[in-house]
C-alpha positions as CSV (number, residue, x, y, z in Angstrom):
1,X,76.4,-2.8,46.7
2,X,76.0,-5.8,44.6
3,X,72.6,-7.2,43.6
4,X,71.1,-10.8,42.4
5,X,68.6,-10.9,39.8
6,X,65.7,-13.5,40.9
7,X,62.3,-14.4,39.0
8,X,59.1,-12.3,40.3
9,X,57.7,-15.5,42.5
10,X,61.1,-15.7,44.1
11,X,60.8,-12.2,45.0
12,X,57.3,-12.6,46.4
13,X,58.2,-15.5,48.3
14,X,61.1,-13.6,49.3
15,X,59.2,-10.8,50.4
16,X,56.5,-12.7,52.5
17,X,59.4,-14.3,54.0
18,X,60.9,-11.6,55.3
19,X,58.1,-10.1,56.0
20,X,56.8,-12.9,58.6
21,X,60.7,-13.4,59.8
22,X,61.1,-9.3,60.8
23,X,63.7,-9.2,58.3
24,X,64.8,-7.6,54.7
25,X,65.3,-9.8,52.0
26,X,68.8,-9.5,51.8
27,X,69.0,-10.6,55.5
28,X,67.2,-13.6,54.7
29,X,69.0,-14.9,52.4
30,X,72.5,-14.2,54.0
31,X,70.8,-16.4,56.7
32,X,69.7,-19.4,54.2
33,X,72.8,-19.1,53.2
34,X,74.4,-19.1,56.6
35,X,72.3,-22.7,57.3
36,X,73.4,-24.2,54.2
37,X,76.9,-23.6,54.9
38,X,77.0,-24.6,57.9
39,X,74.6,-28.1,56.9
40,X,77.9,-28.7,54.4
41,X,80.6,-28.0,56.4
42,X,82.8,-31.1,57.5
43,X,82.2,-32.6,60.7
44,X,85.8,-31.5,62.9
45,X,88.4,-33.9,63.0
46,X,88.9,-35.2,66.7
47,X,92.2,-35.2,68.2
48,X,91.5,-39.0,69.9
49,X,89.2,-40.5,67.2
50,X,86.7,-41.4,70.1
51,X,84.1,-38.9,70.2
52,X,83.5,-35.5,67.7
53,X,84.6,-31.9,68.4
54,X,81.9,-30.4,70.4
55,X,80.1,-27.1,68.9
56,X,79.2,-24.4,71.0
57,X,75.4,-23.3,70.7
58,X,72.8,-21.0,72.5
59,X,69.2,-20.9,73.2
60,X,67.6,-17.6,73.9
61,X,64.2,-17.7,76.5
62,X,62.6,-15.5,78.2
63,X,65.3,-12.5,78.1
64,X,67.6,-15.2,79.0
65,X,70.4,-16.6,76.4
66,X,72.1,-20.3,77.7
67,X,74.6,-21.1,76.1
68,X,76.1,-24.8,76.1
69,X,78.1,-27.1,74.1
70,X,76.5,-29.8,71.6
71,X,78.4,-32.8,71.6
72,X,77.4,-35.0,68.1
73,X,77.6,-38.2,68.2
74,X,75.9,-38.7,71.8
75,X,74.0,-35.8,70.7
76,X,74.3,-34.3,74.2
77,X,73.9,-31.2,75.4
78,X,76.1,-29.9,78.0
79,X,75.3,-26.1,79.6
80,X,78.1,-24.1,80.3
81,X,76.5,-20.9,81.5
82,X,73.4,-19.3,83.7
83,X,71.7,-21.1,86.5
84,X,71.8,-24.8,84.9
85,X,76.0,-24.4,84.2
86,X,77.3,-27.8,84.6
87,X,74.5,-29.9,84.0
88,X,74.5,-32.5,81.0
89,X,71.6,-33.7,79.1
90,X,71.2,-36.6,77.1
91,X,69.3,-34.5,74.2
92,X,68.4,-31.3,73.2
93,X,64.8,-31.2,73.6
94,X,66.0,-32.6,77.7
95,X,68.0,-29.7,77.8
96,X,65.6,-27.1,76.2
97,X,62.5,-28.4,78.4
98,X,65.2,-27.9,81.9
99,X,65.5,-24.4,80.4
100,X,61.8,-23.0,80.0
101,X,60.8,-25.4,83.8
102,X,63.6,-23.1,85.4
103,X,62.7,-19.4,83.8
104,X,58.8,-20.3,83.6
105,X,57.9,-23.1,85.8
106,X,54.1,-22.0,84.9
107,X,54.6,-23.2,80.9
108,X,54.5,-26.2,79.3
109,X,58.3,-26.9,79.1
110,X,57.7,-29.4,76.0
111,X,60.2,-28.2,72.8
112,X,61.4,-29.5,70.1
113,X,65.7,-28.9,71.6
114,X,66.7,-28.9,67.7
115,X,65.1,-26.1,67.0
116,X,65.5,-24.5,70.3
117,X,69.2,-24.3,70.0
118,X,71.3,-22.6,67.7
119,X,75.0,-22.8,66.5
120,X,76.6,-20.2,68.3
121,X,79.1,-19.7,65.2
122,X,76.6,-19.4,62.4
123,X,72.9,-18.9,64.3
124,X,72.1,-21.7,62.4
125,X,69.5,-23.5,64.4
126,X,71.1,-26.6,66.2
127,X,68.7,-28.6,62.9
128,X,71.4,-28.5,60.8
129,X,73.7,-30.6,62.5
130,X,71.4,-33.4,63.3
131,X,72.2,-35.8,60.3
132,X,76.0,-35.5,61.4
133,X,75.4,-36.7,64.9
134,X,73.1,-39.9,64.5
């Protein structure tokens, strides 16, 4: 299996880390490396020119995992499956707060939807695509 070498406060920072995330080291950093990557990758070409490829992403809430498509640009978010399929929202954070109201009416429904959401390619959160669709 091969290793990386880091300095001893890398490794405690990686080790708190993954301690507080529930995973092993080497979990978290395939996953920091997962967001980076996908932060970098090029923004899809689209066929027309008028609006960009959508990505497809997923929220997971109370036992329940939405997914939905994320269209940059607009920055909409449009659900494609459970009890909200079909339904377009303006924003992610519109989306995310329909989501908690209709599996916990009895919550505050108020979240952040770009951290909600996550690209359903890379489970990077839906974060590291916001600079792409402003």
């Amino acid at each position: 299996m091969p290793q990386i070498e880091v300095d001893d406060a890398t490794d405690r920072y990686l080790t708190f880390a993954a301690g507080i995330t529930g995973m092993t080291k080497g979990q978290l950093v395939a996953r920091l490396v997962e967001q980076a990557q996908a932060a970098a990758a090029p923004e899809p070409a689209t066929p027309d020119g008028d609006e960009p490829a959508s990505v497809r992403v997923y929220a997971d809430y109370a036992g329940h995992r939405t997914y939905g498509m994320f269209v940059p640009g607009p920055g909409r978010i449009e659900i494609t499956s459970g009890p909200l399929a079909g339904r377009s929202f303006r924003t992610p954070s519109q989306a995310a707060r329909e989501i908690v109201q209709h599996y916990n009416p009895a919550v505050s429904p108020h979240r952040n939807g770009w951290s909600f959401f996550f690209v359903a390619a890379t489970g990077a959160p839906l974060q590291s695509l916001r600079h792409r669709s402003v």
